[in-house]
N, C-alpha and C positions, 0 to 999 in steps of 0.2 A: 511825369509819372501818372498825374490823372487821366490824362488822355489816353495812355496805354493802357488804363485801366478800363476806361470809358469803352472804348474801342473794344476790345476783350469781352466787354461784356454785351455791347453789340452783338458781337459775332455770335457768343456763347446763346446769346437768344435766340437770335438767326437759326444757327444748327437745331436746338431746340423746337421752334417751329418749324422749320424746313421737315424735322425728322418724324412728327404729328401730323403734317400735313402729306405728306407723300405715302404716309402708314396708310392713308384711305383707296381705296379703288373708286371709281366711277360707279361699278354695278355692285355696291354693296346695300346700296338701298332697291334698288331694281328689284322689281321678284322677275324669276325667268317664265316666260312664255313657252306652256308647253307647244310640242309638233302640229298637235290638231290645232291650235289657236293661232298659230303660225302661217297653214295655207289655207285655212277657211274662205269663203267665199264664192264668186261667180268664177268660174273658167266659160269663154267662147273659145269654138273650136268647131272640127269637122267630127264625126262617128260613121268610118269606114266597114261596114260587117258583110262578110261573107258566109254563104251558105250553097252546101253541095259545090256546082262549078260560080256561081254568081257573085259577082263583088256589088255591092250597093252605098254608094255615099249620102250622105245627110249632111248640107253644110249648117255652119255659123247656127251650133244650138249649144243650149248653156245648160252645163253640167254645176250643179252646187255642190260647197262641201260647209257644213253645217259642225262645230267645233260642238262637242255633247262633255266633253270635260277636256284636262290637257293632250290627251294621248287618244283620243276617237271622235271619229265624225261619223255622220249618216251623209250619204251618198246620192244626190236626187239625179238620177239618168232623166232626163225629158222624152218627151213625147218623140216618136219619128219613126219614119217608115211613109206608105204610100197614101194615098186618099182613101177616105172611107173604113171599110172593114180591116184594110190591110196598115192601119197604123198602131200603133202602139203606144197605148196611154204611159204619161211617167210613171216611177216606182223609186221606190228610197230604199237604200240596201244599207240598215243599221248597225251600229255597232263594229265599224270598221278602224281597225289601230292605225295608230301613224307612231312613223320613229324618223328620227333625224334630228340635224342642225345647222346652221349654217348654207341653208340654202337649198340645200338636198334631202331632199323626205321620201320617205318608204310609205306606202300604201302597203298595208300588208294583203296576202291571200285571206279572203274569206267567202264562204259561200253562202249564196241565198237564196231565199225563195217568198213568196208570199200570192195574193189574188190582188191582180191591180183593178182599177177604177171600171175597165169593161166587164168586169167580174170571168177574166182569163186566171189561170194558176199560171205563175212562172219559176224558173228558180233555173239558177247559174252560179257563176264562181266570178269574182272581179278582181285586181292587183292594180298597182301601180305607182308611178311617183310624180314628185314635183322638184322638181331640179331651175332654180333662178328665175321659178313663177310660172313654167309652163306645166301645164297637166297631163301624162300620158297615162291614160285607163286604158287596161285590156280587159272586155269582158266577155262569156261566153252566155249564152242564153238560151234556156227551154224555154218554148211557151207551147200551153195546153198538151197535145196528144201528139207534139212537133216531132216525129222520127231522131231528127238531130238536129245538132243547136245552132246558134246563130253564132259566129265569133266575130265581137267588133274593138274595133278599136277606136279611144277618141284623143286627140291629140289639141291644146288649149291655143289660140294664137297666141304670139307675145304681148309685150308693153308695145 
């Protein structure tokens, strides 16, 4: 009869912690990582932009995204374009939302403008996402007294 008592109350502790320990999740201590802190960082890739009938590629240039709190980054497009007068200093395009999870983030629309480093005024509109690490940015671009814009597109290599 001790024994089935013993036993019994084995078990009865068993259950007890059994039911204490599984009460816990894994990510209860974890804080969550907002979207911007999420895909921060370098992307390499190409920046395809077309203008009037001409398509012009720019390889292997590196686009940053810079996490400014959980849910916005600032956007640094680099430098590119041809030799001399016809290149284009980089430009940071601020205050850009991110949404998502799991892999997949929204780059939301936002437009911008500012004077970069050649002391040019520019200003356009950007979007895009990141889906399993790769980066695709669409953007469209004035610069100066440009008739019409520039639209480019940059696409990140993988891992």
């Amino acid at each position: 009869m001790e024994k089935v008592k013993l036993i019994l109350s084995v078990i009865a502790i068993c259950l007890g912690l059994g039911g204490t320990l599984t009460s816990c999740s894994e990510n209860d201590d974890e804080p969550a990582v907002g979207a911007a802190k999420q895909i921060a960082g370098t992307y390499v890739g190409d920046i395809t932009c077309s203008v009037l009938n001409m398509e012009l590629k720019y390889e292997s240039l590196a686009v940053k995204l810079v996490a400014t709190d959980d849910a916005t980054v600032v956007v640094t497009i680099p430098s590119f374009g041809g030799n001399g007068h016809n290149t284009l200093p980089s430009f940071d395009v601020p205050a850009v939302k991110v949404s998502g999870d799991n892999g997949i983030y929204e780059i939301a629309t936002t437009d911008f403008s500012g004077t970069n480093d050649a002391g040019q005024f520019y200003s356009g509109m950007l979007h895009g996402t990141v889906v399993d690490g790769i980066l695709t940015l669409e953007f469209s671009l004035h610069i100066g007294a440009m008739p019409m814009p520039m639209t480019c597109k940059f696409i990140s290599i993988g891992d």
